[in-house]
PyMOL Python script that loads the backbone (N, CA, C, O; Angstrom):
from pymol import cmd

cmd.read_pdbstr("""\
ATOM      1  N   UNK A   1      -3.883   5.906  35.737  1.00  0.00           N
ATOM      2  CA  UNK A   1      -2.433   5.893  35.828  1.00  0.00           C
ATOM      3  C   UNK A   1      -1.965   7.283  36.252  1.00  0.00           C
ATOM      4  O   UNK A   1      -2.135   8.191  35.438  1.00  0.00           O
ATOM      5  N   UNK A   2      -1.303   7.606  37.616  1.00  0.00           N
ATOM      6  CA  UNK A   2      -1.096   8.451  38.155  1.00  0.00           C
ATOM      7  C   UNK A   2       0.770   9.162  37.669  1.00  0.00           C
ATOM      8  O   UNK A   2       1.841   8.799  38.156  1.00  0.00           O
ATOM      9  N   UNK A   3       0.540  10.154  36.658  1.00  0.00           N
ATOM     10  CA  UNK A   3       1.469  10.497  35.960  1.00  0.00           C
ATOM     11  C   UNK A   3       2.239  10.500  35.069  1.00  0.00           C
ATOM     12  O   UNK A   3       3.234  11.202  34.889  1.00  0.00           O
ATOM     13  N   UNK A   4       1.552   9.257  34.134  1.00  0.00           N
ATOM     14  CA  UNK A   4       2.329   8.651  33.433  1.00  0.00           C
ATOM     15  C   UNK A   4       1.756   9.313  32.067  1.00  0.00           C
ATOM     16  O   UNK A   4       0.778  10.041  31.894  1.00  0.00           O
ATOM     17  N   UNK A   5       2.478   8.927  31.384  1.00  0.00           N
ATOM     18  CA  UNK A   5       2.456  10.143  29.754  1.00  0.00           C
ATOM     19  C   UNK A   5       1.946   9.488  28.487  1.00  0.00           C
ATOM     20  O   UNK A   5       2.710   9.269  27.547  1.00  0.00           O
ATOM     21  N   UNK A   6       0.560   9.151  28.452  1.00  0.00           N
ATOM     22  CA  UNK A   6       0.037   7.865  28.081  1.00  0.00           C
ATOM     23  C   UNK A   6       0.047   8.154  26.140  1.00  0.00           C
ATOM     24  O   UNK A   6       0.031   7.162  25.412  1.00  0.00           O
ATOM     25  N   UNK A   7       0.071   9.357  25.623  1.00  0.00           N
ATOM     26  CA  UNK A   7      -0.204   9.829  24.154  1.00  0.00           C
ATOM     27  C   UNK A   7       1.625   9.916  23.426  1.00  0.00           C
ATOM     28  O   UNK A   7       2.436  10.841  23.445  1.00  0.00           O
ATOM     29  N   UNK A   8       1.677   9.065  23.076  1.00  0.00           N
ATOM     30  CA  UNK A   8       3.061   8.628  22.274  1.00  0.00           C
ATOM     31  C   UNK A   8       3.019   9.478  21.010  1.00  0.00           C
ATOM     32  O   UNK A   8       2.099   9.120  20.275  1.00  0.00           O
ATOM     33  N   UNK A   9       3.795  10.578  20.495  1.00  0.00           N
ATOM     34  CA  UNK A   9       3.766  10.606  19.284  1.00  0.00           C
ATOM     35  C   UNK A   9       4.413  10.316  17.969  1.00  0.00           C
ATOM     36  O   UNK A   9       5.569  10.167  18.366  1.00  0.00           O
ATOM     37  N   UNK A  10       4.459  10.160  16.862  1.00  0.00           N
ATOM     38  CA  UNK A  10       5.292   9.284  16.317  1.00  0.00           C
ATOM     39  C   UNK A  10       6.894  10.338  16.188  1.00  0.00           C
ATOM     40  O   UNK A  10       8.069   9.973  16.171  1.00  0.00           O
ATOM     41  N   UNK A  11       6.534  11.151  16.145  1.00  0.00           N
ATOM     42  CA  UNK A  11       7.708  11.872  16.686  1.00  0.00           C
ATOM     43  C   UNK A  11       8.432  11.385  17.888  1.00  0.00           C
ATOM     44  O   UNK A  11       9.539  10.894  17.663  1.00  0.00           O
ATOM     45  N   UNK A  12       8.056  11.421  19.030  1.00  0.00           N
ATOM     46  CA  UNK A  12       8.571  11.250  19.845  1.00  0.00           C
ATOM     47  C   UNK A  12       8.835   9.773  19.841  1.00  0.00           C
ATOM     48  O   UNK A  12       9.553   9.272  20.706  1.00  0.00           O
ATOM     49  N   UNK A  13       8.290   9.083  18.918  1.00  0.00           N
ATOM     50  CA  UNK A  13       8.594   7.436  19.070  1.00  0.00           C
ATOM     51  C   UNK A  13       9.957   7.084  17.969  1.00  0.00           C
ATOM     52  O   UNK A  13      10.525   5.992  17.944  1.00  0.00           O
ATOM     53  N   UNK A  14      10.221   7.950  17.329  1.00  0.00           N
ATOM     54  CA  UNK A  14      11.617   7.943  16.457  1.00  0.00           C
ATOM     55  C   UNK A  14      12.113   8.731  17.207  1.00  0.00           C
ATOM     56  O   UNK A  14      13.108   8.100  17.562  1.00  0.00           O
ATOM     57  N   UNK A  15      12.158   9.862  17.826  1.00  0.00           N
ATOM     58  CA  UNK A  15      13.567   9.822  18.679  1.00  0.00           C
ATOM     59  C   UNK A  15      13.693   9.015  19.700  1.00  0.00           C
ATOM     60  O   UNK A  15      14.906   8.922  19.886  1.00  0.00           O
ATOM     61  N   UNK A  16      13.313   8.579  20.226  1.00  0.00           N
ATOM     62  CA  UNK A  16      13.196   7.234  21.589  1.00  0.00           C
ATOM     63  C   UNK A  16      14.203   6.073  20.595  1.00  0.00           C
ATOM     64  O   UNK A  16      15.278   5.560  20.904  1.00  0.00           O
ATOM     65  N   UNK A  17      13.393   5.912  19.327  1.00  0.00           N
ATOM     66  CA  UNK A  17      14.252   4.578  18.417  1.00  0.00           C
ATOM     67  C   UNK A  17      15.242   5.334  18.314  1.00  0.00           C
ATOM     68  O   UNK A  17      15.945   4.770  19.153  1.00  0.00           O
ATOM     69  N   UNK A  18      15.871   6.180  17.945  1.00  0.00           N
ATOM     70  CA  UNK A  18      17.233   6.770  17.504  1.00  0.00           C
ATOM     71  C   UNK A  18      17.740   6.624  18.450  1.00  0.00           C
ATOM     72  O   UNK A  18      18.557   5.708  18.365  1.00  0.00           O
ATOM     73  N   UNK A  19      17.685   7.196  19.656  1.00  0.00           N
ATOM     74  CA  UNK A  19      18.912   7.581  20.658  1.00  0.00           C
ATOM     75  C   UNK A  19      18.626   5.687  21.147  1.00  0.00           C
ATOM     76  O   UNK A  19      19.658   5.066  20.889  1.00  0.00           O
ATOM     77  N   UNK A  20      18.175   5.309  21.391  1.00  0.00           N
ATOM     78  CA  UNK A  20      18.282   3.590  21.455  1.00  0.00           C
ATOM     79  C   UNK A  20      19.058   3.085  20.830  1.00  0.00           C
ATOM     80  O   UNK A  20      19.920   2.343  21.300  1.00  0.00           O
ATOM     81  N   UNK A  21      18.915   3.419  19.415  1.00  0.00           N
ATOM     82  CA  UNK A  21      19.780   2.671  18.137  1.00  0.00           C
ATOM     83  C   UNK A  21      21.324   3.073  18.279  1.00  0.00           C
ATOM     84  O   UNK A  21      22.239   2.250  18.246  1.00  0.00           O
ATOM     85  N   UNK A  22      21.497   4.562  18.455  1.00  0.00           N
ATOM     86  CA  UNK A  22      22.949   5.033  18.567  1.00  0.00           C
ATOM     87  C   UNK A  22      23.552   4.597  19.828  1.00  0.00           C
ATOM     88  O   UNK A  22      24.739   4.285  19.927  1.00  0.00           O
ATOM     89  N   UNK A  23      22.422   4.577  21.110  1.00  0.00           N
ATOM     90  CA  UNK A  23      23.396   3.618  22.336  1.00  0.00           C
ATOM     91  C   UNK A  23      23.464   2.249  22.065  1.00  0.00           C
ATOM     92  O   UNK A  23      24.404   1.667  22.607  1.00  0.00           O
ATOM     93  N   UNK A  24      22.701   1.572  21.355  1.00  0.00           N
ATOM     94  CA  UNK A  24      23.336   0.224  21.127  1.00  0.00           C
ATOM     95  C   UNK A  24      24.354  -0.026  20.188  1.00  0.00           C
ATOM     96  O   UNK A  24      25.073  -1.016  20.322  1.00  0.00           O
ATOM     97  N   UNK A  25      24.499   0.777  19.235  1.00  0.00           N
ATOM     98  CA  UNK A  25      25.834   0.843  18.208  1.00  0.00           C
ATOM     99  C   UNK A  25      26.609   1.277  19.107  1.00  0.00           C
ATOM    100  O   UNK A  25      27.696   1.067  18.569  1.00  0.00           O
ATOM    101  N   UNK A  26      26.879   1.821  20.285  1.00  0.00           N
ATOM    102  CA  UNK A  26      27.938   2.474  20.599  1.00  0.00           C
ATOM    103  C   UNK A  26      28.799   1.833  21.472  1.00  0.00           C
ATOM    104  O   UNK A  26      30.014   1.940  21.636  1.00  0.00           O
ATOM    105  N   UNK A  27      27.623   0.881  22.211  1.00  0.00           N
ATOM    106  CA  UNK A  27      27.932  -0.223  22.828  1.00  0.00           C
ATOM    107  C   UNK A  27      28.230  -1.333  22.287  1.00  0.00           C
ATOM    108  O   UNK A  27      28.917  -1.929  23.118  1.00  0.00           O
ATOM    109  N   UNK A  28      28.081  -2.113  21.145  1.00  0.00           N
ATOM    110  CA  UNK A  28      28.463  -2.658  20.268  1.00  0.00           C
ATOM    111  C   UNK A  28      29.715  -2.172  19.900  1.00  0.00           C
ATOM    112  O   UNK A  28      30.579  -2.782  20.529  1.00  0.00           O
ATOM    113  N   UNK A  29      30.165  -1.367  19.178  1.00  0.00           N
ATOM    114  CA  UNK A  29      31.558  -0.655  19.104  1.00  0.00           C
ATOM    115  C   UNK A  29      32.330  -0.594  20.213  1.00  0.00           C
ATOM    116  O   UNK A  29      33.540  -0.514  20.006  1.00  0.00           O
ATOM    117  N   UNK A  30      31.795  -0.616  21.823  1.00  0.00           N
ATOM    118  CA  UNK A  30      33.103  -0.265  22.585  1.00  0.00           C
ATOM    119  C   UNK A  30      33.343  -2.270  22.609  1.00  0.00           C
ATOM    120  O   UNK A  30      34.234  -2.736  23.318  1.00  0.00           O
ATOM    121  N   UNK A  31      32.430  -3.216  21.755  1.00  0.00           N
ATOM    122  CA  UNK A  31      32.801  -4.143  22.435  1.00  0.00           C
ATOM    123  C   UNK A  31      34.788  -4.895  21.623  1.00  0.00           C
ATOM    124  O   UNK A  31      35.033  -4.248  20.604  1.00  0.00           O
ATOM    125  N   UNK A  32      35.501  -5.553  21.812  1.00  0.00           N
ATOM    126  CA  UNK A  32      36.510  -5.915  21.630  1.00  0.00           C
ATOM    127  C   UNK A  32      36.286  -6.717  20.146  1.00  0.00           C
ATOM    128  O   UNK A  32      35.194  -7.284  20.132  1.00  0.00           O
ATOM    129  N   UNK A  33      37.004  -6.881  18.999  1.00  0.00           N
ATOM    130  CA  UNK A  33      36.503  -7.700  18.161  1.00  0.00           C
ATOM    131  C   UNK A  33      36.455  -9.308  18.552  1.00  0.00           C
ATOM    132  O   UNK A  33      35.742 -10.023  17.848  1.00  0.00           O
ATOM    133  N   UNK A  34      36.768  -9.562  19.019  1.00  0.00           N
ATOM    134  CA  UNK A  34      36.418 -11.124  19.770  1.00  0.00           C
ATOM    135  C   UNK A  34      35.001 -10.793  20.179  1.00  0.00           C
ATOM    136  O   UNK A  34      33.961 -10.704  19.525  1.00  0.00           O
ATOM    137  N   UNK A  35      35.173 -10.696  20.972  1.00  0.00           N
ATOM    138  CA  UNK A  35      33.258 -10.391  21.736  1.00  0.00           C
ATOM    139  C   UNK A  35      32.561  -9.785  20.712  1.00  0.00           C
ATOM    140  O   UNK A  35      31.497 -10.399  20.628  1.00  0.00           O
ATOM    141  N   UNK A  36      32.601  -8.777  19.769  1.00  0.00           N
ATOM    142  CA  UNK A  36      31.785  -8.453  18.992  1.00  0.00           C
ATOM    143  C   UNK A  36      31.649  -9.758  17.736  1.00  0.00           C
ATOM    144  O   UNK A  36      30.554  -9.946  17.206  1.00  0.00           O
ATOM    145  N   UNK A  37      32.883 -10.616  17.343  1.00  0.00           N
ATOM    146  CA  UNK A  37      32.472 -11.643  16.749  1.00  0.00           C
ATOM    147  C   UNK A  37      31.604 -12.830  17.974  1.00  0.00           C
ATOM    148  O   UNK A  37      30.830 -13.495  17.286  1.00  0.00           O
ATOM    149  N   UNK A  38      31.530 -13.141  19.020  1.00  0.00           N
ATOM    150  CA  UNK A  38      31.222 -14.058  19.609  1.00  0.00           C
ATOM    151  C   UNK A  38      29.927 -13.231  19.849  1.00  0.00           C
ATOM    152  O   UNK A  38      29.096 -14.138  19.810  1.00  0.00           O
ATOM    153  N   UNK A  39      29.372 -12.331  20.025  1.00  0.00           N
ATOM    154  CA  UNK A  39      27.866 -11.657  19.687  1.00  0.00           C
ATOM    155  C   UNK A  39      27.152 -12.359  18.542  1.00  0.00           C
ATOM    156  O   UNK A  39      26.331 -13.275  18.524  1.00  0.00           O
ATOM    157  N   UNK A  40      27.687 -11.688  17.669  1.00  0.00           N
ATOM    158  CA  UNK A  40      27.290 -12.037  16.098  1.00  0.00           C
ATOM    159  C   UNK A  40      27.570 -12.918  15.722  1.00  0.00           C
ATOM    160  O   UNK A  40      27.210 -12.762  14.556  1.00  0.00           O
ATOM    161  N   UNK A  41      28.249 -14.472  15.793  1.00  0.00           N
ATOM    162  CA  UNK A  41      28.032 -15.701  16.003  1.00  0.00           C
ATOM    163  C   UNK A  41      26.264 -16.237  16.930  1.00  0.00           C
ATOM    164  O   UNK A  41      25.416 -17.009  16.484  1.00  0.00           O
ATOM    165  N   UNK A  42      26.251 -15.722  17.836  1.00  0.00           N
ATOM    166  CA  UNK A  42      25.230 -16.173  18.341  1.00  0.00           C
ATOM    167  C   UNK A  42      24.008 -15.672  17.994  1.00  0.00           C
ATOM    168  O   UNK A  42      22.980 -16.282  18.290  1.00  0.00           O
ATOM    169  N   UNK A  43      23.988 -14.222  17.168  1.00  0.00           N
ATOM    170  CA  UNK A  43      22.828 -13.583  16.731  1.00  0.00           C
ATOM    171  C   UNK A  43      23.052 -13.116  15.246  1.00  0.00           C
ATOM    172  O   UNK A  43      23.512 -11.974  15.273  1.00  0.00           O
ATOM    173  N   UNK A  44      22.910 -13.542  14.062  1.00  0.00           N
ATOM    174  CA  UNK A  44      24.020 -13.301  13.112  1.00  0.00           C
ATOM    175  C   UNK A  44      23.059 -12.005  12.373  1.00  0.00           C
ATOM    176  O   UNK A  44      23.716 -11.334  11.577  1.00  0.00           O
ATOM    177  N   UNK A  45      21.426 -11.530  12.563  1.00  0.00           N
ATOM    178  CA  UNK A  45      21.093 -11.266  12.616  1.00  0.00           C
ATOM    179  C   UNK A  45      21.436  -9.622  13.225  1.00  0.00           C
ATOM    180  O   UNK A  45      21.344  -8.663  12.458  1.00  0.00           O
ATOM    181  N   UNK A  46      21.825  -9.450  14.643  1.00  0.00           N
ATOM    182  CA  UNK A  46      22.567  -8.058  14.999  1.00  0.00           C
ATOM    183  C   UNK A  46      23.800  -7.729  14.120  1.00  0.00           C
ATOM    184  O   UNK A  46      24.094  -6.534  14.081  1.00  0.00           O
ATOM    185  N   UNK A  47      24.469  -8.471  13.501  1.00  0.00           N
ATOM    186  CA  UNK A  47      25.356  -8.102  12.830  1.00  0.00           C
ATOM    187  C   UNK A  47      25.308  -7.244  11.739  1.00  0.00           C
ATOM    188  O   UNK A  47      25.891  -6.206  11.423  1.00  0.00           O
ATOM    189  N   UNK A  48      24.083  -8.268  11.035  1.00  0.00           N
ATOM    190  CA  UNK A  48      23.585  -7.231   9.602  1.00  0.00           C
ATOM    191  C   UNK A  48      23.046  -5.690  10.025  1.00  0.00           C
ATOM    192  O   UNK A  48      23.356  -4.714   9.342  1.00  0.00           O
ATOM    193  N   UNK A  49      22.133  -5.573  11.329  1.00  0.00           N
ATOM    194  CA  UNK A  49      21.595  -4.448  11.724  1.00  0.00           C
ATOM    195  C   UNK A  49      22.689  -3.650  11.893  1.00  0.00           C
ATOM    196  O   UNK A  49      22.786  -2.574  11.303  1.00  0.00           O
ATOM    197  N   UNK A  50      23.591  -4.102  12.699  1.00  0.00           N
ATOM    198  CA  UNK A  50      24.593  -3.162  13.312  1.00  0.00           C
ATOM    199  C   UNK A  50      25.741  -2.686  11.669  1.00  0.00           C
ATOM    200  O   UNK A  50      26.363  -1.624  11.625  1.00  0.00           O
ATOM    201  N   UNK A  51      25.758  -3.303  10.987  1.00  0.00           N
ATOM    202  CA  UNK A  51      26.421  -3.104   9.665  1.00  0.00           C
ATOM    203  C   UNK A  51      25.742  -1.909   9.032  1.00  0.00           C
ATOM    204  O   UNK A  51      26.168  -0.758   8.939  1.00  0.00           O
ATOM    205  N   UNK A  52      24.474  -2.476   8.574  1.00  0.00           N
ATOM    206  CA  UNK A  52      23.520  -1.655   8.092  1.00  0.00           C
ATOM    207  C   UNK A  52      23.669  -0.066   8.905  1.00  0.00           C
ATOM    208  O   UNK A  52      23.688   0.895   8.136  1.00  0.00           O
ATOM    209  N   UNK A  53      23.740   0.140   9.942  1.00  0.00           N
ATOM    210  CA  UNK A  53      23.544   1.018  10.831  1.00  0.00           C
ATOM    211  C   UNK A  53      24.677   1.930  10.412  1.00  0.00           C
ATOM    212  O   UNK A  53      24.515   3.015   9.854  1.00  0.00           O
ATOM    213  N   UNK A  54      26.198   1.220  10.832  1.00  0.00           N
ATOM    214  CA  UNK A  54      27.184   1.781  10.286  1.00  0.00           C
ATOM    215  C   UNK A  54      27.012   2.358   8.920  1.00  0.00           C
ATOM    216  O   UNK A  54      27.188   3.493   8.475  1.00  0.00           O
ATOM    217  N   UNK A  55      26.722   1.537   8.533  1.00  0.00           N
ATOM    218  CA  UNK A  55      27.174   2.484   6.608  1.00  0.00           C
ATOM    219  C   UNK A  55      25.542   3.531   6.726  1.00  0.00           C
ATOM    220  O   UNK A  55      25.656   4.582   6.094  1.00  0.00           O
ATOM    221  N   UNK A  56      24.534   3.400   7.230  1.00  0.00           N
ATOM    222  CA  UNK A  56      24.056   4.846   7.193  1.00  0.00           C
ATOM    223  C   UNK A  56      24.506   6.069   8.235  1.00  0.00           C
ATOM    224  O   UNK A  56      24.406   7.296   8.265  1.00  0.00           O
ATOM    225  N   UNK A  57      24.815   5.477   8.704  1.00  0.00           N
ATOM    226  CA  UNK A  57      26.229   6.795   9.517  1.00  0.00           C
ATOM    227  C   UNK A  57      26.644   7.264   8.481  1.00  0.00           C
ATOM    228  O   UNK A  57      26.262   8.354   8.057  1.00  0.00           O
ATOM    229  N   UNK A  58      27.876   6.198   7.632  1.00  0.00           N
ATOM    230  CA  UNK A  58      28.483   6.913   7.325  1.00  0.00           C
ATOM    231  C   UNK A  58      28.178   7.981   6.216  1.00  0.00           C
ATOM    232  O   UNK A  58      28.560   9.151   6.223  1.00  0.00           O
ATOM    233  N   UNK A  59      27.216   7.186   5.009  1.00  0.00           N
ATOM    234  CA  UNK A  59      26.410   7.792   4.235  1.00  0.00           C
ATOM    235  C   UNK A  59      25.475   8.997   4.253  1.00  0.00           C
ATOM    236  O   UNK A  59      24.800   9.486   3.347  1.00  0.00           O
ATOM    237  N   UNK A  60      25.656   9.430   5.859  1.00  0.00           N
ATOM    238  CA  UNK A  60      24.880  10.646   5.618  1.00  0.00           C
ATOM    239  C   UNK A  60      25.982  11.578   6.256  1.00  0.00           C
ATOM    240  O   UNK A  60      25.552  12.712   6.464  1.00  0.00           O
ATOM    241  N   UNK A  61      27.135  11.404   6.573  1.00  0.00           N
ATOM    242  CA  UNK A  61      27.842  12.390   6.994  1.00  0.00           C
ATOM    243  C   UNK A  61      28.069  13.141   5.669  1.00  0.00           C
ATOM    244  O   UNK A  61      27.804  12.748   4.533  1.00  0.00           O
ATOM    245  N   UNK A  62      28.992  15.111   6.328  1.00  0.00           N
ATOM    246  CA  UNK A  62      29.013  15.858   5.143  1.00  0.00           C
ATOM    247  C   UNK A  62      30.418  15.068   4.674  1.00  0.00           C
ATOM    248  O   UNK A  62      31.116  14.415   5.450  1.00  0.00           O
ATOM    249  N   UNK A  63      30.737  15.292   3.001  1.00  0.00           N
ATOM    250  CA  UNK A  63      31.627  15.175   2.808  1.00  0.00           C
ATOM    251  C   UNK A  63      32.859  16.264   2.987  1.00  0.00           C
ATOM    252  O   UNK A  63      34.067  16.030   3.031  1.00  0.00           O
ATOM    253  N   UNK A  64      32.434  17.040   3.040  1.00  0.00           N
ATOM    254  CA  UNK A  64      33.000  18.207   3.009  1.00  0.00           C
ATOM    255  C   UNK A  64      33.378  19.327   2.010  1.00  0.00           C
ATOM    256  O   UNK A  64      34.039  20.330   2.279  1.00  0.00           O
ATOM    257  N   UNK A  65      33.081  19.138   1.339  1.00  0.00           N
ATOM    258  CA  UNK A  65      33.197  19.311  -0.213  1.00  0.00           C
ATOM    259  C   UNK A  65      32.338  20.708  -0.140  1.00  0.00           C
ATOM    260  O   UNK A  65      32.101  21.340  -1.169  1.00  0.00           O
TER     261      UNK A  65
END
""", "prot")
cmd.dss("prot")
cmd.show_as("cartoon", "prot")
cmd.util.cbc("prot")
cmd.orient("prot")
């Protein structure tokens, strides 16, 4: 295989999942709540992920305190 970057490390395989995970929440979020319910009607499954996702956002932001 001519160039290709064949040794994955698990490092580098959680940031690949992260910045994945935050563009699909983000895209999920720009969607309209109609379409984001007519998503999650059809996959009820992304919903819980994308929930889940949210509240560890929010749970690790500072409080400020």
């Amino acid at each position: 295989m001519a160039q290709v970057y064949e040794h994955v490390t698990p490092v580098m395989l959680k940031q690949v999942l992260r910045v994945l995970e935050a563009r699909w929440a983000g895209s999920v979020s720009a969607l309209t709540e109609a379409e984001r319910d007519h998503l999650f009607a059809m996959a009820p499954m992304l919903e819980e992920q994308y929930r889940e996702d949210i509240n560890d956002e929010l749970s690790s932001e500072p409080t400020g305190s």
